[in-house]
N, C-alpha and C positions, 0 to 999 in steps of 0.2 A: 504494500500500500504506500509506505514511505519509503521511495528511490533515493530520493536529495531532500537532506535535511539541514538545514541553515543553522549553527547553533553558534547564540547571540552571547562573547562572551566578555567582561566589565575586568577581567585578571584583578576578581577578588576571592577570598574564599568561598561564597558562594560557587563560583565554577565547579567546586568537585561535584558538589549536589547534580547540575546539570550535566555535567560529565560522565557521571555514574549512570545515571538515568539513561542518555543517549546511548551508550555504550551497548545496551540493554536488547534498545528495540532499533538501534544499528543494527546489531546480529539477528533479532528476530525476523528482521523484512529484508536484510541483505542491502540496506542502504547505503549511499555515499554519503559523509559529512563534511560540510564545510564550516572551518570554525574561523569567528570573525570577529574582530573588537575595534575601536573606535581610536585613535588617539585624539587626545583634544589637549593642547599643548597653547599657551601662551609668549614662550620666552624659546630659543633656541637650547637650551640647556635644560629647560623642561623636555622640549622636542625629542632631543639624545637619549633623554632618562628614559621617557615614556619609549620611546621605538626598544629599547632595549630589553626595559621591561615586560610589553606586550609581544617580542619575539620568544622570551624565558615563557610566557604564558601559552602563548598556543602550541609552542613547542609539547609544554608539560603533557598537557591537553593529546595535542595529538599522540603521543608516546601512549598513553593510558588507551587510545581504542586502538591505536596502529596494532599492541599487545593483544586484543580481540581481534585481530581479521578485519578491521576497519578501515576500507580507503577512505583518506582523509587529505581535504584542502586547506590550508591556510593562506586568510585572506585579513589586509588591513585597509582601513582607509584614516585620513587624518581632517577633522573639523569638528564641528557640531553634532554632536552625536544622534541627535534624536534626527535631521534630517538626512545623516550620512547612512544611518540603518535603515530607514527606511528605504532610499536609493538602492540600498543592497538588496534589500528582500524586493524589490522592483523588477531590477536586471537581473536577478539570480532565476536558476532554473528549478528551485528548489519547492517541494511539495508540503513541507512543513517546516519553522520555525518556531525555535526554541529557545529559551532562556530563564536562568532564576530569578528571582523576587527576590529583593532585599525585606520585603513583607514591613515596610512604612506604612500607617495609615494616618488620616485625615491632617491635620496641619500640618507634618513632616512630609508625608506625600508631595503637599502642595507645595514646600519651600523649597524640599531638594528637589522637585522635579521627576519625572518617574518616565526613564524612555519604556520599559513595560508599557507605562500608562500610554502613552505615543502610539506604543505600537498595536496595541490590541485594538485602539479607535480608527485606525489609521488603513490598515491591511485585512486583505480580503482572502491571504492565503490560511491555512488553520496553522492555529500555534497554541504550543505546550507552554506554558508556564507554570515554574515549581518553585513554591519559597524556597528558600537557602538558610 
């Protein structure tokens, strides 16, 4: 059912939760994953951190389903997160998207901003979300 599955990832501890999950029903439908995070950078020295960081991150990622039989893409893009994700799940060829919850509600939701919240209003394809 799930060929290509987009899995949306912030390189925080939350990711295992999603990782583990994917990993799952990777194997169970024999899917491709593509795993994807955002950098969103201010200063050229954030820029360096962040790119380094989210290479250690999808790297980890992918290592954990590659270890399952999981072909796996890694994919970045660098801006605004909430409309660079949703570009991705646009152009991607992907049949579900995925990602965890930091599980924020009502005024923290609304301060920090929730790309979840983005994208589940946003996208037409089905998508998993799991708190973390």
């Amino acid at each position: 059912m799930y060929k290509n599955i987009l899995v949306l990832l912030d390189c925080s501890p939350v990711d295992d939760v999603i990782l583990r999950h994917i990993r799952e029903l990777a194997k169970i439908h024999s899917s491709k994953v593509c795993l994807f995070h955002v950098i969103h950078a201010h200063t050229l020295d954030q820029r360096r951190f962040m790119l380094e960081r989210a290479q250690r991150c999808l790297e980890d990622g992918a290592e954990i389903l590659r270890k399952a039989g999981i072909d796996v893409i890694l994919s970045t893009a660098e801006g605004e997160p909430v409309p660079e994700v949703l570009k991705k799940i646009e152009t991607s060829e992907c049949d579900l998207v995925a990602m965890a919850t930091h599980g924020h509600r009502g005024i923290a939701d609304f301060v920090l901003g929730s790309v979840s919240n983005a994208v589940k209003h946003h996208i037409k394809k089905p998508l998993l979300l799991i708190r973390g």
